[in-house]
C-alpha positions in Angstrom: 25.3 18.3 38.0 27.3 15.0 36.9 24.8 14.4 34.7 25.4 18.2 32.5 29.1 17.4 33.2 30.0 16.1 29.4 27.5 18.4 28.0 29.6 21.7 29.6 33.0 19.8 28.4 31.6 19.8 24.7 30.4 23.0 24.8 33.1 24.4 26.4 35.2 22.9 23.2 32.6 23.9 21.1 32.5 27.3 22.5 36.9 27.5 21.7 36.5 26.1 18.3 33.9 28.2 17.2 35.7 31.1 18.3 38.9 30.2 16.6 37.5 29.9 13.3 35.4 33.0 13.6 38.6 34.6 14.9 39.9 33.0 11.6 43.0 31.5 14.0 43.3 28.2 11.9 46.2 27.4 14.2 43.8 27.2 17.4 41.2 26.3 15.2 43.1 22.4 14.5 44.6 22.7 18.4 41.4 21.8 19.3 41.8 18.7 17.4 43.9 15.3 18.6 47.0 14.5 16.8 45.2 11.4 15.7 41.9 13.0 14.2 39.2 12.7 11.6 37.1 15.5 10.3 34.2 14.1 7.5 32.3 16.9 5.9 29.4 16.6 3.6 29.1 19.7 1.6 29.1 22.0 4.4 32.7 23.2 4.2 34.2 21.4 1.4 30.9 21.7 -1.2 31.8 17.9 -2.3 31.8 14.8 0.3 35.7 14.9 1.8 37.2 13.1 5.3 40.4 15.1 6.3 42.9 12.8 8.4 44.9 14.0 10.5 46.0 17.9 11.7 47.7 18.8 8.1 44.5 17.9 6.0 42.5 20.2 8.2 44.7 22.8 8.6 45.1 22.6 5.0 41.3 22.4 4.3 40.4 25.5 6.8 42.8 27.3 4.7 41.4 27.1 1.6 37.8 27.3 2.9 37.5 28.9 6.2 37.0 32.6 5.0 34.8 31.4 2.3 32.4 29.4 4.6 32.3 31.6 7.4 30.9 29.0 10.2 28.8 30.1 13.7 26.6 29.0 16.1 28.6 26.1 17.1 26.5 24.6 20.0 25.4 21.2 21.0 22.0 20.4 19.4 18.3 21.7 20.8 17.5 18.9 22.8 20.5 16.8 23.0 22.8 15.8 26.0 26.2 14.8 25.4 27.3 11.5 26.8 30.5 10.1 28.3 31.4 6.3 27.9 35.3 5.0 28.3 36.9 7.5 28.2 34.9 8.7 25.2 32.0 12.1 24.9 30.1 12.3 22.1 27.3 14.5 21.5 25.1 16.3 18.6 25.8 19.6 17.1 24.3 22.3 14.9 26.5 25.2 13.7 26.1 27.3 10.5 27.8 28.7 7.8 27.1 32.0 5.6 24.6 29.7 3.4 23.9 26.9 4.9 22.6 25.5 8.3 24.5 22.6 9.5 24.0 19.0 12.0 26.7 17.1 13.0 28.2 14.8 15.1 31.4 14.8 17.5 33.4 12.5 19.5 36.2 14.0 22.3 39.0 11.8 23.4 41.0 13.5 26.3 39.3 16.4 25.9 40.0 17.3 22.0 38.3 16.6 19.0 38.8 13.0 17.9 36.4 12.7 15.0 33.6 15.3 13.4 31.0 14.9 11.0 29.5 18.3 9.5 26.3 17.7 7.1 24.4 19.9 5.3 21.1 20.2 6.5 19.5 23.2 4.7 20.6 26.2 2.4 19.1 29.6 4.2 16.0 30.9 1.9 15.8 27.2 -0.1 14.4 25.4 3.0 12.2 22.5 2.2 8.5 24.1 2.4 7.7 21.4 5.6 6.3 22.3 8.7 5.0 25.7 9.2 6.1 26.0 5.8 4.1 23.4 4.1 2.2 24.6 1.2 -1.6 25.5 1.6 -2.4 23.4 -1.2 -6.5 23.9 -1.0 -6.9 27.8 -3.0 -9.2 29.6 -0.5 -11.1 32.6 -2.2 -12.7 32.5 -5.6 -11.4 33.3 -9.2 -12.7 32.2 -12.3 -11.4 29.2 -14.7 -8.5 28.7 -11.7 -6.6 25.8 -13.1 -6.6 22.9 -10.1 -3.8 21.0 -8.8 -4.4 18.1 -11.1 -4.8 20.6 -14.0 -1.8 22.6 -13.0 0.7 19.5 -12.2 -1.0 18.0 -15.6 0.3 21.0 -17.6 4.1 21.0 -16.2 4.4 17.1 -17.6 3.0 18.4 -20.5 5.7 21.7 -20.6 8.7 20.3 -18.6 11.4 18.9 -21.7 9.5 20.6 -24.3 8.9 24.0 -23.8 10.5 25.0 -20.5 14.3 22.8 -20.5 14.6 20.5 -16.6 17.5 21.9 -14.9 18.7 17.9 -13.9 18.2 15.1 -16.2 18.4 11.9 -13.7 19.5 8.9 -16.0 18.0 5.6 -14.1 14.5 5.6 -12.6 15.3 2.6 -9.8 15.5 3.9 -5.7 18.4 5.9 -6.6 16.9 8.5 -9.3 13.6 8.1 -7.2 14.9 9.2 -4.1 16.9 11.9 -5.8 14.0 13.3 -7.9 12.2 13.4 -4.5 14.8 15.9 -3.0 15.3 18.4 -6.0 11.7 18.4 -6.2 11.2 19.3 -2.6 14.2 22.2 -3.1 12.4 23.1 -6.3 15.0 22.4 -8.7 13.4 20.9 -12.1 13.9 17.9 -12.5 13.1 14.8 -15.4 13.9 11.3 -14.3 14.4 9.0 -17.6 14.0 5.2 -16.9 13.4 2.7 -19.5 11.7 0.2 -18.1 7.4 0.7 -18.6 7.0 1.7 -15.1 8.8 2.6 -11.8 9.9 -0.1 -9.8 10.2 -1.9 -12.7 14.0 -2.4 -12.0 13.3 -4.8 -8.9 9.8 -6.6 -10.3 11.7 -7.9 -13.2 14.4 -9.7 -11.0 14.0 -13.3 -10.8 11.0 -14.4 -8.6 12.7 -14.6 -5.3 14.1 -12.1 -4.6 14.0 -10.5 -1.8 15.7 -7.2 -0.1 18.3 -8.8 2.1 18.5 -5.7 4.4 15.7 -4.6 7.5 13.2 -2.3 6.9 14.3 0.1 9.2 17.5 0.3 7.2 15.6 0.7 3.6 13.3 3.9 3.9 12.6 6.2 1.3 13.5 10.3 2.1 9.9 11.8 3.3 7.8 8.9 3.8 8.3 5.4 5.8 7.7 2.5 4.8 4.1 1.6 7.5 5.1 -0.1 11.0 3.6 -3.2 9.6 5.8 -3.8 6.6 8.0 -7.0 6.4 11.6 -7.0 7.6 12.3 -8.4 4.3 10.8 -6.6 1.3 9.5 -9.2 -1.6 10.6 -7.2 -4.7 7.7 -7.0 -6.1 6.5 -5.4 -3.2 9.3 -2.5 -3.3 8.6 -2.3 -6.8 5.2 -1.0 -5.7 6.1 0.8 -3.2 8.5 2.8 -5.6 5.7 3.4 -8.6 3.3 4.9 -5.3 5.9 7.0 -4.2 7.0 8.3 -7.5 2.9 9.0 -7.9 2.6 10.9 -4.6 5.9 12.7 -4.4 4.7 14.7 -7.9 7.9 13.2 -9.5 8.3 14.0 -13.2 9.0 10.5 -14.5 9.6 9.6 -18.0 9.1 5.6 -18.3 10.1 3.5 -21.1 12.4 6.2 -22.4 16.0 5.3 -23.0 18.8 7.9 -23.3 20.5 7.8 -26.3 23.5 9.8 -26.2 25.1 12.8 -24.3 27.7 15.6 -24.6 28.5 18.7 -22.9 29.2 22.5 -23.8 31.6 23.7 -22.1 30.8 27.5 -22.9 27.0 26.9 -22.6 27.4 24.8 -19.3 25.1 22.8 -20.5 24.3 18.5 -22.0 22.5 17.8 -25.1 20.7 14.7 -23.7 19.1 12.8 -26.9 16.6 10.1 -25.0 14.0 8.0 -27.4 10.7 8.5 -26.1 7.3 7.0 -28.2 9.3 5.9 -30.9 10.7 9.6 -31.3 13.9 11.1 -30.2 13.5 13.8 -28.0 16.9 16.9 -27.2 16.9 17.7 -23.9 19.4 20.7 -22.5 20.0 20.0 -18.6 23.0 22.2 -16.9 23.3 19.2 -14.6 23.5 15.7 -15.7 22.7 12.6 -12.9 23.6 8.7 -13.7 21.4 7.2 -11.0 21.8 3.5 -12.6 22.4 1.3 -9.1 25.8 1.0 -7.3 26.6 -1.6 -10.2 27.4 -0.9 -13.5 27.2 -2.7 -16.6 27.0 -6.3 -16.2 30.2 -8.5 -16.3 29.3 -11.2 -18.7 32.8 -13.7 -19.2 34.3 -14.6 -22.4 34.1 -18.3 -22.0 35.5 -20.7 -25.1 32.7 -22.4 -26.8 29.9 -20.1 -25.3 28.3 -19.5 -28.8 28.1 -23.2 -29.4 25.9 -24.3 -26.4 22.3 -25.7 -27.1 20.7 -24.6 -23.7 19.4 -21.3 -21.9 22.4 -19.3 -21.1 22.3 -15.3 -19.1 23.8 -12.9 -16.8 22.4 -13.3 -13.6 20.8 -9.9 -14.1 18.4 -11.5 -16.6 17.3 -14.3 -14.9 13.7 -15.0 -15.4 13.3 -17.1 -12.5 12.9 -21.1 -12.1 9.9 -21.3 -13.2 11.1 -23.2 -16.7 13.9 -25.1 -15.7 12.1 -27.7 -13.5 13.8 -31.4 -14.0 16.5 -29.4 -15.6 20.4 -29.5 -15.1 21.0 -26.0 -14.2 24.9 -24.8 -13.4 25.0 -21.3 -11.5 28.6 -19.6 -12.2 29.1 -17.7 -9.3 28.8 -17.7 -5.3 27.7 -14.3 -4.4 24.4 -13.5 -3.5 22.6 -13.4 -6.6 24.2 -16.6 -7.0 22.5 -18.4 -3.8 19.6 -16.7 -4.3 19.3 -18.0 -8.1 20.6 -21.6 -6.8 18.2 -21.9 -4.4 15.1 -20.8 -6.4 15.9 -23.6 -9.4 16.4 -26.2 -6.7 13.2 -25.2 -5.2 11.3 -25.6 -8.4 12.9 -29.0 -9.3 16.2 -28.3 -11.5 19.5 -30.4 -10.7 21.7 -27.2 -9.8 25.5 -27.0 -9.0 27.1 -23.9 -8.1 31.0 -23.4 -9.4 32.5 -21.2 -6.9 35.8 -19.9 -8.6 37.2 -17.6 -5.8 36.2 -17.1 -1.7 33.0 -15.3 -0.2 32.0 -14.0 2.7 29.0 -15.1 4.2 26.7 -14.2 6.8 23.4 -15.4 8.6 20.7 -12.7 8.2 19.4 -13.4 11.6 23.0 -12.6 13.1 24.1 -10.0 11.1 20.8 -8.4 12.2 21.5 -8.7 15.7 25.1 -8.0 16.0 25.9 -6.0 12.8 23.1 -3.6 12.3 20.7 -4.2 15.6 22.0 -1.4 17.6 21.3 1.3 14.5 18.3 -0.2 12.9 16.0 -2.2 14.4 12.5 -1.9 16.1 15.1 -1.7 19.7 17.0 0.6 18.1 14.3 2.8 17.5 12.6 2.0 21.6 16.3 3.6 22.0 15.6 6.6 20.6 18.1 5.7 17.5 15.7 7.0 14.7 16.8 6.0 10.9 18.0 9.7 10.6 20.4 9.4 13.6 21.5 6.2 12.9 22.7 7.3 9.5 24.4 9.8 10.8 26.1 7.7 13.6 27.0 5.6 10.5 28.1 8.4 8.9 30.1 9.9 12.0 32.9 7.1 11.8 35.1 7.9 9.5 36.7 5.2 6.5 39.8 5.0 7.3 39.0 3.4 10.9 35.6 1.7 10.1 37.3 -1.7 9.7 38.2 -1.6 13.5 34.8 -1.5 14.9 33.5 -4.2 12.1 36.3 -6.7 12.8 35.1 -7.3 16.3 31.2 -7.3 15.3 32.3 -10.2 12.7 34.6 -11.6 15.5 31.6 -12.5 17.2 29.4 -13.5 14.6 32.0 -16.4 13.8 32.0 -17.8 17.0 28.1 -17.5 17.6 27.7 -19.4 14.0 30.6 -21.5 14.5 28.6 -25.2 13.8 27.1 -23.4 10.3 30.5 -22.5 9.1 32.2 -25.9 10.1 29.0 -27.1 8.0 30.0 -25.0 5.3 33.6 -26.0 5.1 32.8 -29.8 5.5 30.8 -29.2 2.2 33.9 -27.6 0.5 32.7 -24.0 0.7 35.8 -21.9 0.2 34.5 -18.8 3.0 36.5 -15.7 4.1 35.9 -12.6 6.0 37.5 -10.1 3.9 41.4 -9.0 3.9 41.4 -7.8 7.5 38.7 -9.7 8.9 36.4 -7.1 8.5 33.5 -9.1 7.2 30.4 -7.9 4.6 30.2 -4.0 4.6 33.6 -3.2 4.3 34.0 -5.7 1.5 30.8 -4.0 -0.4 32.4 -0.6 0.3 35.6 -1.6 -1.3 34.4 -3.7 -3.8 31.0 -4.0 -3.8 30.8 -7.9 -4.2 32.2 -11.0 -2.7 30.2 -12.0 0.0 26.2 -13.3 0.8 23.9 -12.9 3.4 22.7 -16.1 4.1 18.9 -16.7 4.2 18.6 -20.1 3.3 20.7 -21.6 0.1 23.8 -22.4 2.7 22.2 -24.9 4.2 21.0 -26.8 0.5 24.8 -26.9 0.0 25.9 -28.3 3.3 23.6 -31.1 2.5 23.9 -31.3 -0.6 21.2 -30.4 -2.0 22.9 -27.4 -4.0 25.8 -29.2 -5.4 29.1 -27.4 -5.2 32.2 -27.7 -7.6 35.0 -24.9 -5.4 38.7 -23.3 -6.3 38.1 -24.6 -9.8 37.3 -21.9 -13.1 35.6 -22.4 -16.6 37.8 -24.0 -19.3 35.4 -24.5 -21.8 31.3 -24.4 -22.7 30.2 -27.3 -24.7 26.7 -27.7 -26.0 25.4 -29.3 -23.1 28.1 -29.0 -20.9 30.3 -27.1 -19.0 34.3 -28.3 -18.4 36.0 -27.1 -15.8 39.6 -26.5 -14.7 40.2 -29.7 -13.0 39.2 -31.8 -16.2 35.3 -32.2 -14.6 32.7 -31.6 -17.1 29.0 -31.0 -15.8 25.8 -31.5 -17.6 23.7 -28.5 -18.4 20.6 -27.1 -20.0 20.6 -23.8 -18.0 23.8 -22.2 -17.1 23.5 -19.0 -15.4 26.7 -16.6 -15.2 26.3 -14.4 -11.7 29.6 -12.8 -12.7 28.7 -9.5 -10.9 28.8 -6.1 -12.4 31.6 -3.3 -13.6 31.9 0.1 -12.4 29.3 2.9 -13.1 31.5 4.9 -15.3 31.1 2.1 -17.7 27.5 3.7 -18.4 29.3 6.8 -18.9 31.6 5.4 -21.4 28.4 4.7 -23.7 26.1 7.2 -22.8 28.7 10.1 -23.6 32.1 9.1 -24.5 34.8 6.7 -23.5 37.0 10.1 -22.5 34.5 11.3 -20.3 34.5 7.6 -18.7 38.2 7.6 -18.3 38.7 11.2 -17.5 36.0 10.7 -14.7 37.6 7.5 -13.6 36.4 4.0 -11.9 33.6 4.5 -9.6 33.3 2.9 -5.7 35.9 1.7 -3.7 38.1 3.6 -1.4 41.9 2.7 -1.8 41.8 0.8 0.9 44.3 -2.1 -1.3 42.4 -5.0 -0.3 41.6 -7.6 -3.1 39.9 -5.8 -5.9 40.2 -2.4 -4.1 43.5 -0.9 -5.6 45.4 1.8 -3.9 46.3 4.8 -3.1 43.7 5.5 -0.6 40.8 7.5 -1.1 39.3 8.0 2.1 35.8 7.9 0.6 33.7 6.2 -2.3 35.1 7.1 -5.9 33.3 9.7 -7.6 30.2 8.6 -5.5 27.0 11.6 -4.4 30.2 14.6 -5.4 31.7 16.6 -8.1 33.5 14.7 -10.6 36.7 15.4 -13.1 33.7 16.2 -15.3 31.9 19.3 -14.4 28.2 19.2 -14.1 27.9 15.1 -14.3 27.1 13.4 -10.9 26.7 9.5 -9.9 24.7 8.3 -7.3 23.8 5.0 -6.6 24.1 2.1 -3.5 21.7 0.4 -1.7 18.1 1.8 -0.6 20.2 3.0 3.2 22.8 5.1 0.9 20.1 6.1 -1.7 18.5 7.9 1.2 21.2 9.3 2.7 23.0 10.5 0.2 20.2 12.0 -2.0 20.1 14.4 0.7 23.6 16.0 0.0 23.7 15.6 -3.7 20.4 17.5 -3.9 21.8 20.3 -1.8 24.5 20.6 -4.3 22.5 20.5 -6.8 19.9 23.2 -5.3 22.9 25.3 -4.8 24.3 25.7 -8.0 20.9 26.2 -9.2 20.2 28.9 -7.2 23.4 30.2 -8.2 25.4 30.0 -4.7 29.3 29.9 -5.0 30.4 26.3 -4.5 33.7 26.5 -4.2 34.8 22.6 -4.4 37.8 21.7 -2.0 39.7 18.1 -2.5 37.9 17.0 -6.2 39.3 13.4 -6.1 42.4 12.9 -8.6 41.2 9.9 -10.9 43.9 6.9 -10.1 42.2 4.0 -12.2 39.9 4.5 -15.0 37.9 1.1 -14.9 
């Protein structure tokens, strides 16, 4: 009987809040939630990715959406226990609303609601065909000249852009667009995914050489299909380039290759783009209502304005077109930059015989893979995790369950720990003149890629080359000047070099809006990523969620999505739903569209 004791609690709660809001009693409705109290919805309620702080935002919210939602069923999950830990229950839920059904996730602090997460799960009569559901596939009977499926799936390529128009045009074939198109095509919403490289996973094979994912498998999965229990931790890329080119084969995805979008407008009376993309050497006018740029987290690539650039003799390139060492061996390579493309770059040339030094102009982060394994991401995704009964599906939604605005407290102790557990490799790095930090607040590696998206490096080898040496290291000093076969620096050194490679990072996504469709539509949209949060390349006000990321922008019918292979999975799941929705021609009534506060 202790055992069901938290369960009856929750449902008890869950059984006063339900009947509040069906009651439409808004005021008993947020007395069920603590004063200090977080509510994240993704698209269930709000039709757009939205974290209401506080009892005013959700009063506020349940006014404008409660009677146009209509939520039910507010139970704990089939199958799930709550659990009670200091002070602390927290349990699984599934509720519904008049379209949708609905998973979710809820913490109790002294008996009221502390914070909620409501996803999206499925739209009633647009479930995904799995299950009992799947498709037959095999035609049983007899019928003559039946096309087959090759024959059948051979003619839509042939039809889809020419004669029948794709509802989404997906801009960027990498994980992103991949993991997308696998979602819409699942909801069957048509779907073309333009990528200009020759073939998928193109994106990661032409990287330089070593790279390798710097994040655990069980963090990385594609939606639908795992990678096998015998895959490496750490993905070569060529290897996940692969992997993406079989997946987009086997997942039936519509895939136009070495096709590059040209330009892009939208009608506002037809609701629809003209998308002009160069295909074969012809231009080709497609006529999506919804327009996806699926082209990474990172936008355009920040190449610096240095004095004297044009004049050098040497190989000089963003990091993003690094061909790899391969060339430069007995070379004088200098790597500008100390982020992980950076280290990983360094350590490659120094591998294959180049003289490298790395000119670190402002502080990382860094963090040992094998510790930020353990004690950052262990308990959600690892092989334990998953003895635990923490599948990747639950531990994205546990991820997703804490809210922003706090997120920072639970990392700061996490990277508390890691310091003191690495505390020789860091006095290392310092010795060697490493200029390290740990973000604003302490808060350490994912809040600084949430806010930023740069600034740090998980460390898988090149930190120790510089603490002996073997990676040279010129810190707190920036560019002056490019010579022919130098570079001077700000303290009056100048360094030899035949190879100097700029890993400079990247701009915001919008930046591929500014070219693709106009530099209005860029700025009226706004910067991309980021939260408000006022840290160091973060400007205020707050946010409370990524910019303009996976939700309805200031531009109708255009969309971002991008992140890492953990958010490309996640995420895919609710943009497709909003998608699949307006398709099917569900009211979407958007509550909270972010106001734009900085354009770049």
């Amino acid at each position: 009987m202790l055992d069901k004791a938290p369960s009856k609690k929750l449902s008890d709660l869950l059984d006063q809040f339900g009947g509040a809001l069906a009651a439409n009693d808004i005021d008993s409705a947020v007395g069920c939630f603590q004063e200090d109290c977080y509510w994240r919805d993704l698209v269930t309620f709000t039709w757009n990715i939205k974290t209401m702080e506080g009892k005013d935002q959700v009063r506020d919210m349940l006014k404008s959406q409660l009677s146009k939602t209509k939520p039910s069923h507010w139970a704990l999950a089939k199958g799930e226990d709550a659990t009670e830990s200091g002070g602390l229950i927290e349990g699984w839920i599934s509720f519904e609303t008049e379209v949708a059904r609905g998973f979710g996730h809820i913490r109790l602090k002294e008996g009221k609601i502390w914070t909620l997460l409501t996803t999206m799960v499925e739209l009633k009569g647009h479930e995904e065909p799995a299950g009992f559901a799947r498709p037959m596939g095999a035609k049983h009977g007899s019928g003559k000249n039946r096309p087959t499926w090759k024959e059948e799936r051979e003619k839509e390529a042939a039809e889809l852009g020419f004669k029948t128009q794709p509802y989404t045009l997906i801009i960027g074939g990498g994980q992103g667009g991949i993991a997308l198109g696998a979602r819409l095509r699942q909801l069957g919403v048509p779907a073309i995914i333009v990528e200009k490289n020759e073939r998928a996973g193109d994106s990661w094979r032409k990287r330089y050489k070593s790279l390798c994912l710097h994040d655990p498998v069980w963090y990385d999965h594609l939606p639908y299909i795992d990678f096998p229990k015998n895959w490496p931790v750490f993905s070569p890329k060529d290897k996940i380039g692969d992997w993406l080119e079989m997946y987009t084969k086997v997942m039936e995805l519509n895939y136009w290759s070495s096709t590059e979008a040209r330009s892009a407008s939208y009608d506002d009376e037809k609701k629809e783009w003209t998308v002009v993309v160069r295909r074969d050497g012809k231009d080709i006018t497609l006529k999506p209502k919804q327009l996806v740029l699926a082209t990474g987290q990172s936008g355009k690539a920040n190449l610096p304005k240095f004095k004297g650039m044009e004049t050098f003799k040497g190989d000089q390139h963003h990091s993003s077109k690094h061909p790899g060492p391969d060339d430069y061996a007995g070379k004088r390579a200098v790597v500008i930059g100390s982020n992980n493309s950076a280290h990983d770059i360094a350590a490659a040339l120094w591998e294959a015989g180049a003289d490298v030094t790395m000119v670190q102009r402002s502080s990382t982060h860094i963090s040992r893979s094998d510790t930020l394994m353990e004690v950052g991401l262990g308990s959600l995704y690892s092989e334990q995790a998953l003895q635990n009964g923490i599948t990747t599906a639950k531990a994205d939604l546990i991820f997703a369950s804490l809210p922003y605005k706090i997120l920072h407290e639970f990392q700061i102790p996490a990277y508390a720990e890691m310091k003191k557990r690495d505390a020789a490799f860091y006095k290392g790095l310092e010795k060697a003149g490493f200029m390290l930090d740990w973000g604003d607040d302490e808060s350490g590696l994912f809040m600084k890629y949430l806010r930023r998206g740069s600034g740090y490096y998980i460390d898988v080898g090149a930190s120790q080359l510089i603490i002996d040496g073997s990676i040279k290291l010129k810190s707190g000093v920036d560019v002056e000047e490019i010579r022919q076969h130098s570079v001077v620096l700000s303290d009056g050194s100048e360094l030899p070099a035949d190879l100097i490679v700029y890993a400079t990072g990247y701009g915001s996504m919008n930046g591929w809006a500014a070219d693709l469709i106009s530099r209005e539509t860029a700025d009226k949209v706004g910067k991309c990523w980021g939260l408000g949060s006022n840290t160091t390349k973060d400007p205020g006000p707050w946010e409370g969620e990524l910019r303009n990321m996976w939700k309805p922008t200031q531009q109708e019918a255009l969309w971002f999505h991008g992140g890492n292979l953990h958010q490309s999975r996640h995420y895919s799941q609710f943009l497709s739903l909003q998608l699949k929705a307006r398709h099917a021609g569900l009211p979407t009534p958007v509550y909270g569209l972010q106001t734009v506060h900085h354009k770049g």
